[in-house]
C-alpha positions as CSV (number, residue, x, y, z in Angstrom):
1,X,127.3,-102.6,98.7
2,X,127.4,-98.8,97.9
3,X,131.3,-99.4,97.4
4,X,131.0,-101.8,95.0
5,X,127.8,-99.8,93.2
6,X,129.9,-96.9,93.0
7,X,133.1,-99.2,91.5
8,X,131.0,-100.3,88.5
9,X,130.0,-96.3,88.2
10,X,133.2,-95.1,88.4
11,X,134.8,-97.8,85.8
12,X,132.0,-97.0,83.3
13,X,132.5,-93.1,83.3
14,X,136.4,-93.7,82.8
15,X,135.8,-96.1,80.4
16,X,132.9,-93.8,78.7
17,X,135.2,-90.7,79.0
18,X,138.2,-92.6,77.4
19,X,136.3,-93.6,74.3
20,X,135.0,-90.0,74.1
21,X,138.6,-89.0,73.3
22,X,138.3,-90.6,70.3
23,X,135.1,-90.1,69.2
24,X,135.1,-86.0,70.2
25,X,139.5,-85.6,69.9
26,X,138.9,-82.1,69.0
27,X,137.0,-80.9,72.5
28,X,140.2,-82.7,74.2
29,X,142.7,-81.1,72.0
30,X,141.2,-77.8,72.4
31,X,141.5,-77.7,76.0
32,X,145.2,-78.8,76.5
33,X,147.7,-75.9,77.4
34,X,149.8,-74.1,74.7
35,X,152.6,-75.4,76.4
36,X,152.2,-79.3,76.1
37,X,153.4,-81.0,73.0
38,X,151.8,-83.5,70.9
39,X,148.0,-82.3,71.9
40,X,146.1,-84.7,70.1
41,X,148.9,-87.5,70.9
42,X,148.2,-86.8,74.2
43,X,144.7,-87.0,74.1
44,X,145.0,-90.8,72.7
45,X,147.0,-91.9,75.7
46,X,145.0,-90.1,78.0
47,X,142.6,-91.9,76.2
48,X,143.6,-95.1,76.4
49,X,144.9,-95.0,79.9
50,X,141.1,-93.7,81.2
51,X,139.9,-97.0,79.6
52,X,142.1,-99.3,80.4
53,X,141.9,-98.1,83.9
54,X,138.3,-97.7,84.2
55,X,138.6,-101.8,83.1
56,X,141.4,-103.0,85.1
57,X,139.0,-101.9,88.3
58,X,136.6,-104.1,87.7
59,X,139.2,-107.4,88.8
60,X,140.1,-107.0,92.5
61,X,143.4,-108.1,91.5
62,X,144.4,-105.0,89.6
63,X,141.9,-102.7,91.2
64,X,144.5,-101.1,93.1
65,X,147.0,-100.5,90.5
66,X,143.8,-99.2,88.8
67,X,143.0,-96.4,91.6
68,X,146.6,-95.6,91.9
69,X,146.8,-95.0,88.1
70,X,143.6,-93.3,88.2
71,X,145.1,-90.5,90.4
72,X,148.2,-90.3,88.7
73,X,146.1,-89.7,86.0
74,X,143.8,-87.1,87.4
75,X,147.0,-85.0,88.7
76,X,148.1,-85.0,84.7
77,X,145.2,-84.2,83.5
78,X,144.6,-81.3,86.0
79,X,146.5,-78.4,84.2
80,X,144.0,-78.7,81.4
81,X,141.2,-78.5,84.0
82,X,143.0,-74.8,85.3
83,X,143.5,-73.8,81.5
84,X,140.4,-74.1,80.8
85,X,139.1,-72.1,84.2
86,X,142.1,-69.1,83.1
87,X,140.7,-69.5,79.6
88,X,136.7,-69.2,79.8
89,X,136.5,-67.1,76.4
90,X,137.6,-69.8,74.4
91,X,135.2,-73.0,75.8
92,X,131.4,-72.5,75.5
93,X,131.0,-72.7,79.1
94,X,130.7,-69.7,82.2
95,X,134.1,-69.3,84.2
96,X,132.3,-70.1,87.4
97,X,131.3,-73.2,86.2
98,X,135.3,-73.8,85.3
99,X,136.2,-72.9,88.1
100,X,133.4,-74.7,90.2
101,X,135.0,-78.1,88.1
102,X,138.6,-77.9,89.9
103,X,137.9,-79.1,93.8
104,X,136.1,-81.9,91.9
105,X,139.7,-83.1,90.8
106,X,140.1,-83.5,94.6
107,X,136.5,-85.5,95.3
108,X,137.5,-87.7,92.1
109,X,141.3,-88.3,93.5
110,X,139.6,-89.1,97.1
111,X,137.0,-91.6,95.0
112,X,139.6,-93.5,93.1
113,X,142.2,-93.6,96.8
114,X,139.0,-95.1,98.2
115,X,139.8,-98.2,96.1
116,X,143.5,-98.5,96.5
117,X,143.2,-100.1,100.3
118,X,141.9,-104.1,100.5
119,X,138.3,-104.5,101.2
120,X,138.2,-105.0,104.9
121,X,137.5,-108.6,105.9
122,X,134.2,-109.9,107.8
123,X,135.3,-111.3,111.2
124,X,132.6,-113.5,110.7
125,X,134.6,-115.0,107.6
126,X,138.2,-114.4,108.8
């Protein structure tokens, strides 16, 4: 029961997050490292993958692909995460608190894995 509580929280923040690319592009854009073309290109797919993700886990049938795409996603996403924490003077937060945000990455990577293996089956059912 907590699995499936935390599925439908998980697919709403990804969902919720993807649309916030296009409603807030510039935050997105603003945090993406001088060396990555295309910024706010990038923030549109990133976009669009987050929701289409965070909706494709809600149907066990593409849940896994989901997860899997979820962490591929969260790995590419991740050198914005450490520009930010090497950048602190230029996003209105403290650089503990950047840097406090990367072992998330990992917590969020074990979350999504948590949903790539089959629900175990009930012996009781089997």
């Amino acid at each position: 029961m907590l699995k499936t509580a935390l599925l439908y929280v998980m697919a709403f923040a990804y969902v919720a997050a993807g649309v916030n690319h296009f409603v807030s592009p510039d935050f997105y854009v603003a945090i993406m490292p001088p060396y990555l073309p295309a910024h706010l290109e990038l923030v549109w797919i990133s976009g669009i993958a987050e929701i289409a993700l965070g909706l494709l886990l809600l149907w066990p049938r593409t849940r896994a692909f989901a997860a899997w795409g979820l962490i591929a996603l969260l790995f590419a996403v991740f050198p914005a995460n450490v520009h930010m924490a090497l950048h602190p003077e230029q996003f209105d937060a403290p650089a503990w608190g950047l840097y406090l945000r990367l072992p998330f990455q990992a917590l969020f990577v074990l979350w999504a894995w948590w949903y790539t293996r089959p629900p175990k089956k009930d012996i009781a059912t089997a």
